[in-house]
C-alpha positions as CSV (number, residue, x, y, z in Angstrom):
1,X,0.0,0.0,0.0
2,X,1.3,3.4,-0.6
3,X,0.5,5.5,2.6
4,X,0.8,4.2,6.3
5,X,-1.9,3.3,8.8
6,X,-2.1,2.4,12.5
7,X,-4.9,0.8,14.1
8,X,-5.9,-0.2,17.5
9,X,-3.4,-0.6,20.3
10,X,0.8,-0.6,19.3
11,X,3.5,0.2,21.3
12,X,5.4,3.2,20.5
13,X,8.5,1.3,18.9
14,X,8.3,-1.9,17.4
15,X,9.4,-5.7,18.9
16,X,9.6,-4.1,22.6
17,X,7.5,-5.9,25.3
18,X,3.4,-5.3,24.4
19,X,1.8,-6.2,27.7
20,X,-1.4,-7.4,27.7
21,X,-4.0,-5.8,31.5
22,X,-3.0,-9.7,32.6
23,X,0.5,-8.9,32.5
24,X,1.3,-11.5,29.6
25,X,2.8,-10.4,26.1
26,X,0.4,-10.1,23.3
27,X,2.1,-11.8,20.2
28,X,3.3,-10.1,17.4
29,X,2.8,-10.9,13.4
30,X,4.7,-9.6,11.0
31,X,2.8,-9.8,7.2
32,X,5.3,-9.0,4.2
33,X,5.8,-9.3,1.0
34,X,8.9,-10.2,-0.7
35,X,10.5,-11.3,2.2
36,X,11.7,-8.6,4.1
37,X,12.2,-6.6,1.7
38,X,8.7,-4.8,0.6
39,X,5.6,-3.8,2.2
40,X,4.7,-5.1,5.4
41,X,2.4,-4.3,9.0
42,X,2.8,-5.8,12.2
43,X,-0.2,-7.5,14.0
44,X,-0.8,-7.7,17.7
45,X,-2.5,-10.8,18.6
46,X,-3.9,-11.7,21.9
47,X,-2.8,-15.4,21.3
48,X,-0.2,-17.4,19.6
49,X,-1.0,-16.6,15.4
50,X,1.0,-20.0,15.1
51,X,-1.0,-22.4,17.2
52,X,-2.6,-25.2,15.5
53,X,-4.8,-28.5,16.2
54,X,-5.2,-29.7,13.0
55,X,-4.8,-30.1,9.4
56,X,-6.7,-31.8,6.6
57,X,-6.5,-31.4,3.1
58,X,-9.5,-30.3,1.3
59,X,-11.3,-31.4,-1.5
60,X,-12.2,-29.2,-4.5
61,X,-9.1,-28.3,-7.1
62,X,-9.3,-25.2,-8.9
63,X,-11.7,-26.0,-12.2
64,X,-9.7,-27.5,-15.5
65,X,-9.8,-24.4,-18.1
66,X,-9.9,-24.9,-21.6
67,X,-7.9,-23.1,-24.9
68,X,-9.7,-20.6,-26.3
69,X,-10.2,-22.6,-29.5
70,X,-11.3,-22.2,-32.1
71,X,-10.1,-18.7,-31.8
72,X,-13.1,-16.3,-31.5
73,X,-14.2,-13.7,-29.2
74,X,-17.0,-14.5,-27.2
75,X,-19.9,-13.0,-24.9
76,X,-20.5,-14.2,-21.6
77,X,-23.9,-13.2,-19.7
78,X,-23.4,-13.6,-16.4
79,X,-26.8,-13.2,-15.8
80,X,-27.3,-16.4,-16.3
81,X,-25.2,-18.2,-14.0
82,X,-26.9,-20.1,-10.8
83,X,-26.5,-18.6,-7.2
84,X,-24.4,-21.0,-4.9
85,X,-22.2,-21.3,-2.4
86,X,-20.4,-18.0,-0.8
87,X,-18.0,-15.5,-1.6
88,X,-15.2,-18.3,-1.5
89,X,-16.7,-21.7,-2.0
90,X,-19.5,-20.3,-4.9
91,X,-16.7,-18.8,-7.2
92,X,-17.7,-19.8,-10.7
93,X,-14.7,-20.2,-13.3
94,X,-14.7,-17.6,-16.0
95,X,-10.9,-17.5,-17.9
96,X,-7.9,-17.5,-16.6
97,X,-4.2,-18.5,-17.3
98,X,-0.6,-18.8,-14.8
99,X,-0.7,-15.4,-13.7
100,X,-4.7,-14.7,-12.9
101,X,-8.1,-17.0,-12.4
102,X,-11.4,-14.8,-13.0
103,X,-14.8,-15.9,-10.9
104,X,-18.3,-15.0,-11.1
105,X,-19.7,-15.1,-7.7
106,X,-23.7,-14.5,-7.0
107,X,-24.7,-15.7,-3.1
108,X,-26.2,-14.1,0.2
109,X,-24.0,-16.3,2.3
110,X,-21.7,-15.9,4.6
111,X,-18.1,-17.7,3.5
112,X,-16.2,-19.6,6.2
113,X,-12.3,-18.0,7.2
114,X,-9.8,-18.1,4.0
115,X,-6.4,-16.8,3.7
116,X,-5.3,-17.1,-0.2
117,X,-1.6,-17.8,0.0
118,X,-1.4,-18.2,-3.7
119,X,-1.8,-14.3,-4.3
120,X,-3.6,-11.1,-4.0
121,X,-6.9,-11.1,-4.7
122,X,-9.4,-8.0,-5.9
123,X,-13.0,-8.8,-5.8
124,X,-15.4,-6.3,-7.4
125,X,-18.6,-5.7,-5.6
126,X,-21.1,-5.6,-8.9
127,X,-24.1,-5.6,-6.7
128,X,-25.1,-5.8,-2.8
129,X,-23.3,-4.9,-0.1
130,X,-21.5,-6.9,2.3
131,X,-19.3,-7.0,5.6
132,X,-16.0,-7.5,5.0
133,X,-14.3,-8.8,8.3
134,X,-10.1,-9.8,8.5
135,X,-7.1,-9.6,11.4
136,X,-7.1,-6.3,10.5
137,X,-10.7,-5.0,11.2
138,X,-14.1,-5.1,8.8
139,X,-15.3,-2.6,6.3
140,X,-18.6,-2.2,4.9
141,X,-18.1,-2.6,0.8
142,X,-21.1,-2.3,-1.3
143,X,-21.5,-1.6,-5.2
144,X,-19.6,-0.1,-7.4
145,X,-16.3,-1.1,-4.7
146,X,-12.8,-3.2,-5.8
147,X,-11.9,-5.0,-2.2
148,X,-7.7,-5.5,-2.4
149,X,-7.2,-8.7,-0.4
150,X,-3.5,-9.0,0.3
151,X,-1.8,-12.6,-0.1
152,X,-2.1,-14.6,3.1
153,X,-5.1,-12.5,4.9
154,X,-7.3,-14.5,6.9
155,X,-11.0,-12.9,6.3
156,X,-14.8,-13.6,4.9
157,X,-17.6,-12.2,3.4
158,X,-21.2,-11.5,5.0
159,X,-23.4,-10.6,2.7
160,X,-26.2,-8.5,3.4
161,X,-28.5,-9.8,1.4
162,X,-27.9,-11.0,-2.6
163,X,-24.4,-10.3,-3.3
164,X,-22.8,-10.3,-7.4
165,X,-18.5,-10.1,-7.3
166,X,-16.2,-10.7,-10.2
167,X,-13.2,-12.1,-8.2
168,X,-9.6,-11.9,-9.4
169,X,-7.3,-14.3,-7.8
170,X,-3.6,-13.0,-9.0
171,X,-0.2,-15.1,-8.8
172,X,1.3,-12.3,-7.2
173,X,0.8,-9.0,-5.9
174,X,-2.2,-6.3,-7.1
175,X,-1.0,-2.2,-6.9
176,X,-1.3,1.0,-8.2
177,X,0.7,1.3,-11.1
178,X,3.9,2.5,-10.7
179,X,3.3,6.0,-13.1
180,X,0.7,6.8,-10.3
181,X,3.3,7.1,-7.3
182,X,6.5,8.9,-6.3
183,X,9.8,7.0,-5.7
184,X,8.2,7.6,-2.1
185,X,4.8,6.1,-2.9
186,X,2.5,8.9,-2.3
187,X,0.0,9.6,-5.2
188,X,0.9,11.7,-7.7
189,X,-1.4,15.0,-9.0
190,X,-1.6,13.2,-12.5
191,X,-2.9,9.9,-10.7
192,X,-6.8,9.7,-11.4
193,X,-7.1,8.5,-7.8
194,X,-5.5,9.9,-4.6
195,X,-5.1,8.4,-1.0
196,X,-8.2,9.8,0.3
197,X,-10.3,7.2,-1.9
198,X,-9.0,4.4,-0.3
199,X,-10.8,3.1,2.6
200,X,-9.2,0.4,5.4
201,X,-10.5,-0.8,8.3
202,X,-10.2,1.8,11.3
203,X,-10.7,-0.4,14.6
204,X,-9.8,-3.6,15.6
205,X,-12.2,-6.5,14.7
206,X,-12.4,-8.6,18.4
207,X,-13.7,-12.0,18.7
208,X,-13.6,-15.4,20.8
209,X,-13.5,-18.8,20.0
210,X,-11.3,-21.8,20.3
211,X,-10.6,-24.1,17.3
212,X,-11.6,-22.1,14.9
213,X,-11.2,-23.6,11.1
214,X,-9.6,-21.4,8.6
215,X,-9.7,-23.0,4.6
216,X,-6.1,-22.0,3.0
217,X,-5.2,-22.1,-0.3
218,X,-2.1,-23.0,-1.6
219,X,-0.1,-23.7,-5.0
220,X,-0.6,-27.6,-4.0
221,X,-4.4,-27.0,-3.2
222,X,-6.7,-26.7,-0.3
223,X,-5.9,-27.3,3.7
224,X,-8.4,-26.5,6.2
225,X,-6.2,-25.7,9.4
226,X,-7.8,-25.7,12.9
227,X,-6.6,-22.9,15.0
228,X,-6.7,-22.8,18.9
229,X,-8.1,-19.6,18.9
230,X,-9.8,-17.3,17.0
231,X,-7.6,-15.9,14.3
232,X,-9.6,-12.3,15.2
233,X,-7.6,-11.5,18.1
234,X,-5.8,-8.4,16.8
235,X,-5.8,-5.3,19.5
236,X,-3.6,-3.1,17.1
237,X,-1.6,-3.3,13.8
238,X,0.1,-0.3,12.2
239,X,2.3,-0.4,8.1
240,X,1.5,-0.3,4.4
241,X,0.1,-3.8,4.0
242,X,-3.6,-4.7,4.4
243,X,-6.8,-5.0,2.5
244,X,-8.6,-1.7,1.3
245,X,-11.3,-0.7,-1.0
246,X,-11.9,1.4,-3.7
247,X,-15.2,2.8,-5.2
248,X,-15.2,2.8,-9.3
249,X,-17.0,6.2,-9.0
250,X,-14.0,7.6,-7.4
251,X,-11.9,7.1,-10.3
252,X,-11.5,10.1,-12.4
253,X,-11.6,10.0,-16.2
254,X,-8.6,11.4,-18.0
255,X,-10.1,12.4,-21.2
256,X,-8.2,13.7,-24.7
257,X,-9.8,16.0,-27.5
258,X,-9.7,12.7,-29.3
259,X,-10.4,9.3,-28.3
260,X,-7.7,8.1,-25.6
261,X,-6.9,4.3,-25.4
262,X,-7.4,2.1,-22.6
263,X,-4.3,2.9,-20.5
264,X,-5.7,6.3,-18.9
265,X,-8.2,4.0,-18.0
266,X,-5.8,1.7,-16.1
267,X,-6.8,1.2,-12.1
268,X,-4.4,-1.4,-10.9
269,X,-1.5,-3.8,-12.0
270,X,-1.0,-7.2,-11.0
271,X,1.5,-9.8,-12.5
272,X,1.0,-10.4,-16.5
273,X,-2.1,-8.3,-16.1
274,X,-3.9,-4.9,-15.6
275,X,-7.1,-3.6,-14.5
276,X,-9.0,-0.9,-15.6
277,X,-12.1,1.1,-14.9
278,X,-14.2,2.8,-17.3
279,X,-16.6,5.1,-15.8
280,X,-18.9,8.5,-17.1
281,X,-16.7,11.2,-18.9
282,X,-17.3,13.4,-21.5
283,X,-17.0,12.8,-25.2
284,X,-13.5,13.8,-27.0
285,X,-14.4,17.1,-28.1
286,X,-12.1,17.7,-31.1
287,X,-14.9,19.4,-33.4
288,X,-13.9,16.1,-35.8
289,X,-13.2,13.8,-33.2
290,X,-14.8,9.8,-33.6
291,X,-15.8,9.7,-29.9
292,X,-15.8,5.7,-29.9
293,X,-13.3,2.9,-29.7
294,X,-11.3,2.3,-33.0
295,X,-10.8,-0.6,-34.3
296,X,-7.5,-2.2,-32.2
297,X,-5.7,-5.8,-32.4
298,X,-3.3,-5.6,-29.5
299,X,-0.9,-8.5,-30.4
300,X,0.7,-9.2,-27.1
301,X,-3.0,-8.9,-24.5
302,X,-6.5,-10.3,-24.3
303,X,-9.2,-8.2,-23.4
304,X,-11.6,-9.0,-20.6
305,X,-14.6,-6.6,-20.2
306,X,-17.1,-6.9,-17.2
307,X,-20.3,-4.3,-18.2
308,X,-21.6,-3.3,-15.0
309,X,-23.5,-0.1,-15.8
310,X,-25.0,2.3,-18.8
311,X,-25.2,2.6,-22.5
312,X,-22.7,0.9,-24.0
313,X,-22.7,2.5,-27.6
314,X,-20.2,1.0,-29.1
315,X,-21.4,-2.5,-29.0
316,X,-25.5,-1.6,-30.0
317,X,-26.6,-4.3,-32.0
318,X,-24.5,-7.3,-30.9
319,X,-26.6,-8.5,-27.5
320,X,-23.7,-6.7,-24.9
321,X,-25.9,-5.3,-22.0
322,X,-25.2,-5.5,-18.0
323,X,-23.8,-8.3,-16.8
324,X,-22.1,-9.4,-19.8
325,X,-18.9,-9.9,-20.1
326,X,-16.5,-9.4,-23.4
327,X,-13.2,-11.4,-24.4
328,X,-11.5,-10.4,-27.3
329,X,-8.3,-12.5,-27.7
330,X,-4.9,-11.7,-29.2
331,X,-5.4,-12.5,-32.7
332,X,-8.6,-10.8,-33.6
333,X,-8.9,-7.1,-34.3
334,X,-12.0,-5.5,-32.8
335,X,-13.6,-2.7,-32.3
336,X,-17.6,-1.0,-32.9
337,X,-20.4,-2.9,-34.0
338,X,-21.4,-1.4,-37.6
339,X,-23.3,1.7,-37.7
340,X,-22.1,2.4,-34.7
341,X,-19.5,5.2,-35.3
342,X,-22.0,7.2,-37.7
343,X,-24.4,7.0,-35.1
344,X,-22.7,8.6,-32.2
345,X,-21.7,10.9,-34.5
346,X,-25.1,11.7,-34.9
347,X,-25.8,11.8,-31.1
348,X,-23.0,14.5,-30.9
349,X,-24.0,16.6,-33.1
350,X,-27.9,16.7,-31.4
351,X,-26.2,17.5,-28.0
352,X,-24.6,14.2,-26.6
353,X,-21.7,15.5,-24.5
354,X,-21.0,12.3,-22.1
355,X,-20.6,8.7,-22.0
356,X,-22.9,6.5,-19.2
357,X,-20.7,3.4,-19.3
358,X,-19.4,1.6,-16.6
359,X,-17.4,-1.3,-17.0
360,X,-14.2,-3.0,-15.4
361,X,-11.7,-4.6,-17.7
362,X,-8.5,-6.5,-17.6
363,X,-5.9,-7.5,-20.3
364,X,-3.8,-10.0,-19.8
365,X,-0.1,-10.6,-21.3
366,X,-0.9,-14.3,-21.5
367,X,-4.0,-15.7,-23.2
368,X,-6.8,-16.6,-21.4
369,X,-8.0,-20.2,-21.3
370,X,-12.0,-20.8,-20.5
371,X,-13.6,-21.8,-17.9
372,X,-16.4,-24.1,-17.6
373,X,-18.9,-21.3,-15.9
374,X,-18.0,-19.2,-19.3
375,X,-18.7,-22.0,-21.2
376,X,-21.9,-22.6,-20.2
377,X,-23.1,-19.1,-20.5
378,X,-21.9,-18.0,-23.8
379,X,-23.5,-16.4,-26.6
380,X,-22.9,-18.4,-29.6
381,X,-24.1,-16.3,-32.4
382,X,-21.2,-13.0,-30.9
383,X,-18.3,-13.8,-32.9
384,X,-20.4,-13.3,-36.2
385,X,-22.4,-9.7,-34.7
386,X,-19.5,-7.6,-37.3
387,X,-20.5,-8.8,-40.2
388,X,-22.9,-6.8,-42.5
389,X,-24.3,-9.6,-44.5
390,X,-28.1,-10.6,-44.0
């Protein structure tokens, strides 16, 4: 995380005695990345963070994924995917390759404790809100909200009430991009996001219990470790490392007099991938300008686009709407539907000055392979919705 944060109870220097009112030590926790040599915050715990009565392996391995063969893009409506399971156990494979897995989650029930210590994860809020509770503390995260998940957090979801998420599970670690920060890692003015959009949790998150289960996921697959207390026994943490969210209507547009690619749009990186957020802007306003996608192939990415909300104009005529989802591979130029272009045009030129669209997207540097959830929602007749012939 770029900025610091303390929580709770913490000494005033680090590894010194921390006495519990009892007299006892509380326990410290130190979660980094890269070793010791990135971002890290150190946890108080009222108990040992290491004691545990049990491990069993798990059932369940991650979903087989397919090639994305023959080589087409395809159209995905989520919509029409079952509700099941929780934020964790419902996940429904979408695409995904080494470096990222992409679910579609639809449930109202609460998920068990999980730590992912494959990677980080962001999970995108599409509709519902829900608690979000972890070591560090809860936040309330509701529509419209990316939820960063750092690698190894113990947490769950409770919805409250019917809960949509588009979860991406990364290989490594999900940031700000780099252009965004100074060598320091404060937000820059050019960043279209600053610290004050990020929310953490802001008091401790206290509870009791004794062999508590906690599912963990791993390169090799599932364990569900029994600790001998409550993981939730944080009084204080304070550093750069812990889960945060991020509303999609906080982003602000960068816009150009013509049509500016996808980049501006970009929200986060993550290894061998990016995410982006397109939100409400106003139309290039070149007195010529196309204000629509071109055409594009990019020869090294596919593109994965999750439409979450308003008018997508560019795609009229080829079934898109909310809740679908887009993947245009590496290989295959796309770009508007026809007629689209000449109508916006149009639309300008009787007063249109803004787009409505919201939409979350991620390319990828390796190409996607399927999922059977995609599989069994696609759209058959998308591939051919650019052709002009009857």
């Amino acid at each position: 995380m770029p900025y610091y944060r303390s929580v709770g109870e913490v000494p005033r220097k680090r590894h010194v005695q921390f006495r519990r009112p009892d007299g006892g030590l509380y326990q410290e926790e130190l979660m980094g990345e890269e070793g010791f040599s990135s971002d890290s915050s150190l946890l108080y715990h009222r108990h040992a963070p290491t004691a545990i009565v049990k491990a069993e392996t798990v059932d369940g391995g991650a979903a087989e994924l397919a090639p994305n063969l023959p080589l087409s893009p395809r159209h995905f409506r989520t919509r029409d995917l079952s509700t099941t399971g929780d934020l964790v156990s419902g996940r429904m494979l979408l695409a995904g390759n080494a470096d990222v897995r992409i679910s579609y989650a639809a449930t109202d029930t609460p998920s068990e404790l999980y730590r992912d210590s494959m990677g980080d994860e962001c999970v995108y809020i599409a509709s519902g809100r829900a608690r979000f509770e972890s070591t560090y503390g809860a936040m309330d995260v509701g529509e419209g909200d990316y939820v960063v998940v750092p690698t190894g957090t113990i947490h769950r979801w409770v919805p409250q009430g019917p809960v949509t998420a588009l979860v991406i599970e990364a290989a490594g670690h999900i940031r700000p991009p780099k252009r965004y920060l100074s060598q320091y890692g404060q937000f820059l003015e050019h960043a279209p996001y600053s610290e004050r959009d990020l929310r953490g949790p802001v008091e401790p998150l206290l509870a009791n219990g004794e062999e508590v289960p906690v599912l963990v996921r791993t390169r090799g697959g599932l364990t569900r470790l029994t600790y001998e207390n409550h993981p939730f026994d944080v009084v204080g943490w304070d550093g750069y490392l812990y889960p945060y969210a991020f509303n999609i209507h906080d982003f602000e547009p960068i816009v150009k007099r013509t049509h500016a690619p996808p980049p501006v749009h970009q929200t986060f990186e993550g290894p061998g991938f990016v995410i982006c957020s397109f939100c409400p802007r106003p139309l290039d306003f070149h007195p010529e300008a196309v204000p629509i996608p071109y055409n594009h192939h990019n020869v090294d990415s596919d593109e994965f686009m999750f439409y979450v909300g308003g008018d997508y104009t560019a795609r009229k005529g080829s079934g898109i709407d909310v809740g679908s989802i887009s993947l245009h591979p590496a290989g295959f130029t796309h770009g508007p539907q026809p007629g689209a272009v000449e109508a916006v045009v149009e639309a300008v030129r009787q007063g249109l000055t803004t787009t409505t669209e919201v939409a979350v997207m991620l390319d990828t540097f390796r190409p996607l392979d399927l999922g059977p959830a995609a599989l069994s929602c696609e759209d058959p007749a998308y591939a051919w919705t650019w052709t002009t012939r009857d």
